[in-house]
N, C-alpha and C positions, 0 to 999 in steps of 0.2 A: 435715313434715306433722303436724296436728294429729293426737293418737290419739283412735279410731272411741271414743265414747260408750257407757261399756257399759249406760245403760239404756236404750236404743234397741233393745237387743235382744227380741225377741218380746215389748213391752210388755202385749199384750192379753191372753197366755197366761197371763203370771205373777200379772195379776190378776182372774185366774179359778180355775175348777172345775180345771182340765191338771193331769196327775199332774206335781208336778214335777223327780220323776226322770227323765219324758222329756220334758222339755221345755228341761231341764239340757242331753240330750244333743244337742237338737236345736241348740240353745245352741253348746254346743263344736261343731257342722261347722260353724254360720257364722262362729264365733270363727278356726276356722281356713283358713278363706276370707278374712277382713279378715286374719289375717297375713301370708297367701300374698300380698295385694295390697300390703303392706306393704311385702313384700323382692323384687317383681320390678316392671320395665317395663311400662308398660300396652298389654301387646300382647294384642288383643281376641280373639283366637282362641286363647289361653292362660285369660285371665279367662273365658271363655263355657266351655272346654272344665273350670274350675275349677267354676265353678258348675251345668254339668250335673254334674259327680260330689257336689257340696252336694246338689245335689236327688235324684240315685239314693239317696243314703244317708237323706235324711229319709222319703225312699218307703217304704225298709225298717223304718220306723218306727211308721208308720200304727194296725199293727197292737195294739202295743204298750198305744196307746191304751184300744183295747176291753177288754183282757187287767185295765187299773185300771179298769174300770167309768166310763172317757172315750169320747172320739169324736174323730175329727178332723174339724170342721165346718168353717164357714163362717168362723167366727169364726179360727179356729186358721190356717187357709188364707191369711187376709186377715193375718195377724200376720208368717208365714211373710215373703210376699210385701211387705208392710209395712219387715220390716228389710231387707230384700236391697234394697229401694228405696231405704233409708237409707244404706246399703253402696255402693251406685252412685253417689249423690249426693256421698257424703263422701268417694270418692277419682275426683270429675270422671271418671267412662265412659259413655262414649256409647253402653248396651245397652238395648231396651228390656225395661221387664218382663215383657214374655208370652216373650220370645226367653232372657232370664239364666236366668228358670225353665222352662224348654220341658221339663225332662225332670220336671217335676214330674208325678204322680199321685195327686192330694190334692188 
């Protein structure tokens, strides 16, 4: 399989205002979400149960945002949601996006 493109990652983040210290980190959990889908079978109930711990973890981030004199908007949300979309697409899963990211809160 072809490797996931890495400027596909949160393209809208990095060119904007987003500290990009956390925008880095939010970076590496979906960088290691596309690995995890790399070295396993696409078993959908592994993938969904992977991407709700991507999204508990970018939750824990949110905050972070404020902390640099950021926000996590609409804009950042829509980026988020954006690559996990790219993510899905580029290793053929049949999840949709309100359901990949359901444990989001952002």
């Amino acid at each position: 399989m072809k490797k996931f493109d890495e400027k596909l990652y949160l393209q809208e983040m990095y060119c904007d205002y987003y500290p990009k210290k956390s925008v880095d980190k939010i970076k590496s959990i979906l960088v290691a979400t596309v690995d995890f889908l790399s070295t396993v079978e696409c078993d959908i109930e592994k993938v969904q149960a992977n991407f709700d711990t991507a999204m508990l973890k970018i939750n824990e981030l949110v905050d972070e945002f404020y902390e640099y004199g950021s926000e996590f908007d609409t804009v950042a949300r829509e980026s988020v949601c954006q690559t996990v979309r790219f993510i899905l697409n580029h290793f053929n899963i049949d999840i949709d996006i309100e359901k990949a990211t359901r444990e989001r809160d952002f």
